[in-house]
N, C-alpha and C positions, 0 to 999 in steps of 0.2 A: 301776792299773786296778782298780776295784771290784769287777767284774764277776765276777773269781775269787773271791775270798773271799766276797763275798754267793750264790753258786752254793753254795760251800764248806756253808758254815753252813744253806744251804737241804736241802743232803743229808745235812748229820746230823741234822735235824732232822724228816726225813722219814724216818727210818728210828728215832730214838729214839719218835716218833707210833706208829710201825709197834708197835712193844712196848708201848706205854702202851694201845692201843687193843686189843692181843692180849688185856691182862692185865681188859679188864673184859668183853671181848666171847667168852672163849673158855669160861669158868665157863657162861655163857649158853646158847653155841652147845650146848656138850655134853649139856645138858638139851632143848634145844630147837633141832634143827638146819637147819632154813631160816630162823634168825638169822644162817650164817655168810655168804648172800646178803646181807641187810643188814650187818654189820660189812664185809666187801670192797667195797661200793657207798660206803659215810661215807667209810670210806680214802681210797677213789681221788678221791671230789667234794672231801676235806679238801687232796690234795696238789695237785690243779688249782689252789685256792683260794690256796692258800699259793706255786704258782710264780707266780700273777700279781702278787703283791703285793712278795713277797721277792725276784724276780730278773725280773720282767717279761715272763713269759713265759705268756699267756692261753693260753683254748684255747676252741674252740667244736668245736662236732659240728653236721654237715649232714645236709642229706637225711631220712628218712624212717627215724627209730629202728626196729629190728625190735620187735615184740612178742612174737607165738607162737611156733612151733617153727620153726625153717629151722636153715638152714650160712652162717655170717657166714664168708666168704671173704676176710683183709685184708690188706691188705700192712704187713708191719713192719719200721720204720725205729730203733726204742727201746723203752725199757721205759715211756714215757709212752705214746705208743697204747695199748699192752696197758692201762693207767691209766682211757683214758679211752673207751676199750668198755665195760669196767666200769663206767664209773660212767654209763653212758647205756643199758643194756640189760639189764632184768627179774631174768633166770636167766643170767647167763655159765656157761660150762664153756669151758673149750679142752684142742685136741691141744696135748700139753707135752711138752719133753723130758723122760724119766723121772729126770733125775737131781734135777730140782725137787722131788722126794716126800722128801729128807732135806734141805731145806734150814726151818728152823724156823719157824715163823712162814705162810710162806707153803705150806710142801708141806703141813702140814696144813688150810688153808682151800682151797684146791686140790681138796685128797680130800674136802672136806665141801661144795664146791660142784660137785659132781662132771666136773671135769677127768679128762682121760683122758692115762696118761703112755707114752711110745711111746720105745722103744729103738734112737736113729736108726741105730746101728751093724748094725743088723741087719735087715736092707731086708723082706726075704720075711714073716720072721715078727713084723717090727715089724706090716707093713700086715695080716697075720694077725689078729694079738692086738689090735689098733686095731680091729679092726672088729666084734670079739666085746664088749669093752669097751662102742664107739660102741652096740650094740645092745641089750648090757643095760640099758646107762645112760636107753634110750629111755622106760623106765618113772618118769621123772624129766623131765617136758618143759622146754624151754629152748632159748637158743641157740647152738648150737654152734661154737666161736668154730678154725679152722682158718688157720696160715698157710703159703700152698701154695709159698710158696720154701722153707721150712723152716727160718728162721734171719731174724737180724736183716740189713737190706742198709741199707748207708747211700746218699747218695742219689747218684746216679749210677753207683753200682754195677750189673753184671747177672748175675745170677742166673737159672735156669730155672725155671719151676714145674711141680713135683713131683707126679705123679700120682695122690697122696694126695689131694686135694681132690677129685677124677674118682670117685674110688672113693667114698667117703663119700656125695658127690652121688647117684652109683648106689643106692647103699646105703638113704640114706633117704628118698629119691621126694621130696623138700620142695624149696621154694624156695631158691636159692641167693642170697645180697644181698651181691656183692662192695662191699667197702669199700678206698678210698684212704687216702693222709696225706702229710702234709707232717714231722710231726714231728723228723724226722732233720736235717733243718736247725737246729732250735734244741737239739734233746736227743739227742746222737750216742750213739751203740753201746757208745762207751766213753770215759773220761774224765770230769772234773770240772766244766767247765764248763757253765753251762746258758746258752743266748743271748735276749735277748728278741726278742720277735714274737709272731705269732699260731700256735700251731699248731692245727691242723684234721685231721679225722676226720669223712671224710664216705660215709655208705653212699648205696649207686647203686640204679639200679631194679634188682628180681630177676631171678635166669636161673632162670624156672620147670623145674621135672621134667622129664624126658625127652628130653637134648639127650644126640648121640653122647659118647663120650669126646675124639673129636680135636675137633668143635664146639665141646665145652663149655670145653674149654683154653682153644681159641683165643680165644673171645670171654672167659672169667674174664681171661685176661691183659692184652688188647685195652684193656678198658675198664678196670681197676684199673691197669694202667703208665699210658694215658693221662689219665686223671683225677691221678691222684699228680704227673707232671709238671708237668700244671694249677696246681697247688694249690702245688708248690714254686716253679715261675712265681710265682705270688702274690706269696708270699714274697721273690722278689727272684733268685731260681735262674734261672740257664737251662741244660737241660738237655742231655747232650749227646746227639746222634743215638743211635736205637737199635741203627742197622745199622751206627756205628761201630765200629770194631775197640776 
């Protein structure tokens, strides 16, 4: 089977990129730091580029890229969505686990593209210090990239979603533009193998301002599980009931 070993060689070769591309774009950034928006945007469009060819694994984005400020609300299946938000939208920032801020390469483009890092262990004054963060950060406009399970789900997994999205929503009166994917079908959570197909990332119409908290759940989950189902249907998935045990 091929298929391992050309995965193999696709992921060190996307992480030796990740350091070749640190080493000319980070001298840059330091001088001039809305460079580090373009150095994460080349990354993420270079490793698209390179799974479609090296392991067969395309990707398209739907729907209706955000531009201005809102809460990109997504669901995440791998580290290729987070990939390929990036590479389709203006100013990313995301809520991140805080432990991503010592990891090389990536926690510091992270803190220059102003991600906000959240201490999941500590629920109260995670959501505390997320929101003073979210706020300062506001003088920095962009999109605010949240994922409201709070962790990667593979697919047919279920997960709740987590009132951190509710809050923020509150928080910054903007548009909220839930997004689906498929990705976890070809680029799992963990492991070596990459599979080919098409993965997709597709943002939905908005859930404007001023929707209750239990309204706003309901409908961010409503339309983001179902769209994702869709989308891994696509794919060749069927999905199992939601109400199943």
């Amino acid at each position: 089977m091929l298929q391992y070993p050309r995965s193999l060689l696709f992921n060190i070769q996307m992480y030796v990129v990740m350091v070749l591309m640190a080493l000319v774009y980070t001298p840059l950034t330091l001088i001039h730091r809305p460079m580090a928006f373009h150095a994460t945007r080349s990354y993420c469009r270079y490793v698209r580029w390179s799974a479609a060819w090296m392991v067969g694994l395309r990707s398209e984005i739907r729907g209706q890229v955000p531009q201005g400020e809102c809460l990109i609300a997504s669901k995440h299946q791998s580290f290729f969505d987070i990939l390929m938000i990036v590479s389709a939208v203006p100013r990313p920032k995301f809520i991140m686990k805080a432990e991503l801020r010592f990891v090389p390469i990536v926690g510091w483009y992270a803190k220059w593209i102003g991600c906000v890092p959240v201490d999941r262990g500590k629920r109260g004054r995670a959501i505390a210090a997320m929101k003073e963060q979210v706020e300062a950060g506001r003088a920095s406009p962009g999109q605010l990239i949240i994922y409201p399970q709070g962790t990667r789900v593979a697919p047919d997994a279920k997960l709740p979603y987590k009132v951190g999205s509710a809050i923020l929503y509150a928080q910054l009166e903007q548009d909220c533009i839930p997004a689906a994917t498929n990705v976890g079908m070809f680029w799992p959570r963990a492991g070596v193998l990459r599979k080919p197909g098409l993965a997709v990332v597709e943002f939905l119409p908005a859930i404007p301002p001023g929707r209750a908290q239990a309204d706003f759940m309901r409908e961010l989950e409503e339309v983001v599980e179902t769209a994702s189902e869709r989308l891994m249907a696509e794919a060749g998935h069927r999905p199992a009931s939601r109400n199943s045990p």
